[in-house]
C-alpha positions as CSV (number, residue, x, y, z in Angstrom):
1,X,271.5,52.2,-44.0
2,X,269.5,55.0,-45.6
3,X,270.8,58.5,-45.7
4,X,268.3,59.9,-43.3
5,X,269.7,57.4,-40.7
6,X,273.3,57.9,-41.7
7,X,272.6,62.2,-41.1
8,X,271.0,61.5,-37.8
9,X,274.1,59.4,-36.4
10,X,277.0,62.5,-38.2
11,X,274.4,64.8,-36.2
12,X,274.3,62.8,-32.8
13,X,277.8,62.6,-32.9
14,X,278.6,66.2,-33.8
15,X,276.3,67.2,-31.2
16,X,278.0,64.8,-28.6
17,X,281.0,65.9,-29.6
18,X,280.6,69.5,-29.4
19,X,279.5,69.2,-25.2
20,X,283.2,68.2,-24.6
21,X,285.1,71.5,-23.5
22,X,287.5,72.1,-25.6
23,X,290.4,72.4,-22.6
24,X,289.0,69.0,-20.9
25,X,291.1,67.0,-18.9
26,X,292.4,63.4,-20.2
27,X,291.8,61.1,-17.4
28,X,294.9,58.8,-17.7
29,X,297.1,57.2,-14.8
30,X,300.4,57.6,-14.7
31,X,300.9,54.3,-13.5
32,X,300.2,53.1,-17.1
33,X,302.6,54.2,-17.9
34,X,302.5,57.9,-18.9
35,X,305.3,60.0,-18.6
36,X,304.4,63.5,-18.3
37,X,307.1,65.9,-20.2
38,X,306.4,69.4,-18.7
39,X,304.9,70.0,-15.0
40,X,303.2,73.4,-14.6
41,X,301.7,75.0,-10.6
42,X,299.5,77.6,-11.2
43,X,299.7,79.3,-7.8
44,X,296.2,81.4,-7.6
45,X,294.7,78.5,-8.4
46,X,296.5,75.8,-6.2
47,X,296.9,73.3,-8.8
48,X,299.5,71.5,-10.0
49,X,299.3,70.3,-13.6
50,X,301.3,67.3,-15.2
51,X,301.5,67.6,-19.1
52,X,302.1,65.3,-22.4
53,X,302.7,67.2,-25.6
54,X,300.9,70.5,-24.5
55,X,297.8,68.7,-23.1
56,X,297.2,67.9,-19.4
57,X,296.6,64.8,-18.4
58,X,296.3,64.7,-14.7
59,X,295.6,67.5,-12.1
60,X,296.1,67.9,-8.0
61,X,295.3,70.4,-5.6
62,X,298.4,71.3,-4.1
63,X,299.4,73.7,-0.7
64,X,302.0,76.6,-0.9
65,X,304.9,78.3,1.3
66,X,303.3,80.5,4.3
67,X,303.5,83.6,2.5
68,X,302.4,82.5,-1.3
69,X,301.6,85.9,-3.2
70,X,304.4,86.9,-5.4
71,X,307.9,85.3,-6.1
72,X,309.9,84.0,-3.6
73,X,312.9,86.8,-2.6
74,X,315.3,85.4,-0.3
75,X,315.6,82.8,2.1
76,X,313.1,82.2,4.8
77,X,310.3,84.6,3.3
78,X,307.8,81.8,4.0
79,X,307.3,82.0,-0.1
80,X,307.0,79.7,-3.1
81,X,308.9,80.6,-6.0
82,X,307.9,81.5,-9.4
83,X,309.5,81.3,-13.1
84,X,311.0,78.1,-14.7
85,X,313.0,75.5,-13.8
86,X,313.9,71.6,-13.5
87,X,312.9,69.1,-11.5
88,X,316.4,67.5,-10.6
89,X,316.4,64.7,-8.3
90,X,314.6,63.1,-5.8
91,X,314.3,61.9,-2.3
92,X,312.4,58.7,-1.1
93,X,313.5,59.0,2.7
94,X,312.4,62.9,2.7
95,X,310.9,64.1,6.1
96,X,308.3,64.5,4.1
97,X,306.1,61.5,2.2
98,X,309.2,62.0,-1.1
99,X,310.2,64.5,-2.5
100,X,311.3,66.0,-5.8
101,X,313.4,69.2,-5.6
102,X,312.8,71.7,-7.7
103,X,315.9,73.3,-9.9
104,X,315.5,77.0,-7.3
105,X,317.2,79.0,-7.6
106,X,317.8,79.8,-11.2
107,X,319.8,82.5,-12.6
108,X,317.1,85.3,-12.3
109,X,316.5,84.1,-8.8
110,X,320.4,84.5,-7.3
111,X,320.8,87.8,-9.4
112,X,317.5,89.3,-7.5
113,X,318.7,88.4,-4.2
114,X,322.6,89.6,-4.8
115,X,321.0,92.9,-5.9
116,X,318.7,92.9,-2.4
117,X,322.0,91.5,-0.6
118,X,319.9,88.2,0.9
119,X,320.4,84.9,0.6
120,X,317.7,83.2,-2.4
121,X,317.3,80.3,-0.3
122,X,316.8,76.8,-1.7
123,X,315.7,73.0,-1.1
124,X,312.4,73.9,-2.8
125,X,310.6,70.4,-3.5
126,X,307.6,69.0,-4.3
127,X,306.8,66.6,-1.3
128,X,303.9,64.7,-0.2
129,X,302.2,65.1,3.9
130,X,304.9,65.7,7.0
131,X,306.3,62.1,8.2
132,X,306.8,63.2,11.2
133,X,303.5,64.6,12.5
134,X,299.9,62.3,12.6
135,X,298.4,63.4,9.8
136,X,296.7,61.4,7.0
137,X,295.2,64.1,5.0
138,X,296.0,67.8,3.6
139,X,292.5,68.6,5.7
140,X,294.6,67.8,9.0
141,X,296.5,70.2,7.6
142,X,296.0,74.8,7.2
143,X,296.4,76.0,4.0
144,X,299.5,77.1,2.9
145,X,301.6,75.0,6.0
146,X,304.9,74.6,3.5
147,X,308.6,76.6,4.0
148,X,307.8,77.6,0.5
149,X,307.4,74.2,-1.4
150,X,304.7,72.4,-2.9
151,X,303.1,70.3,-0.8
152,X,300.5,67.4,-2.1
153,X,298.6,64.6,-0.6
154,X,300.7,60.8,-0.4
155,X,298.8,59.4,-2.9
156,X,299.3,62.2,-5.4
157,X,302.8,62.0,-4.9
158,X,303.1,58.6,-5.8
159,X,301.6,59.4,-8.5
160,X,303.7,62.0,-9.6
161,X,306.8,60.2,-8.2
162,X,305.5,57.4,-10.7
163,X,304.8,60.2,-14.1
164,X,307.5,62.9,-14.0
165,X,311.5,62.0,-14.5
166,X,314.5,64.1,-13.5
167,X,315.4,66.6,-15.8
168,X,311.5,67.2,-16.3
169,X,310.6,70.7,-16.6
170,X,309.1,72.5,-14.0
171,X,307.1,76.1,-14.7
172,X,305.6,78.1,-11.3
173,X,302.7,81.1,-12.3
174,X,301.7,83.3,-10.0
């Protein structure tokens, strides 16, 4: 190969290389077998995002608590809470298509609502679409429908069922 053609392939590739955004997704499954180690929901922007050594590997659109803007304060506030914590163990017969429940509240959480003299509230999960209504989609669904969980599509849960373990950390942003 002369160097002429050897430059124009370095250049092709560089230029090919260089249209890939720097923050792209990885498309890989979890059922092959990927385990993510950190899950982060990024409220504002309804996402839920599963991680593998600080890169993201798979994303879903995701459904909040009635009330979603700011942290949740005490029980029954209709929101979905924010700060860091664990997902701990899970439920296959939820009334919900599974569900993972989130480590709420943590310290931070029961201190704030002790000061306001309210109850933090709890069972905060990740869960898929309601078993016990005829739905088969989040359209059938309004935005926002959960007690202040995270609510995804069945498929995505099996998904996420299938990629995150207990003891996986969990972190909610506003």
């Amino acid at each position: 190969m002369s160097k002429s053609s050897i430059l124009a392939w370095l250049v092709a590739g560089i230029v090919l290389l260089s249209s890939f955004p720097s923050n792209a997704e990885i498309r890989l499954h979890p059922s092959r077998g990927i385990k993510a180690d950190r899950v982060l929901i990024v409220k504002g922007e309804r996402q839920l995002y599963l991680l593998r050594d600080g890169m993201i590997f798979r994303t879903y659109p995701i459904d909040l608590g009635r009330d979603p803007d700011g942290p949740k304060m005490k029980e029954g506030d209709g929101r979905t809470p924010e700060g860091e914590y664990v997902l701990d163990w899970r439920n296959p017969k939820s009334r919900f298509y599974r569900s993972i429940h989130i480590s709420y509240p943590n310290w931070r959480d029961s201190s704030r609502a002790r000061e306001l003299g309210v109850p933090p509230g709890g069972l905060i999960m990740i869960h898929g679409l309601p078993g016990h209504l005829p739905v088969t989609s989040r359209d059938d669904l309004p935005r926002d429908w959960t007690e202040g969980c995270i609510a995804v599509n069945n498929r995505a849960m099996d998904e996420i069922w299938a990629a995150v373990e207990d003891g996986t950390p969990i972190e909610i942003l506003p």
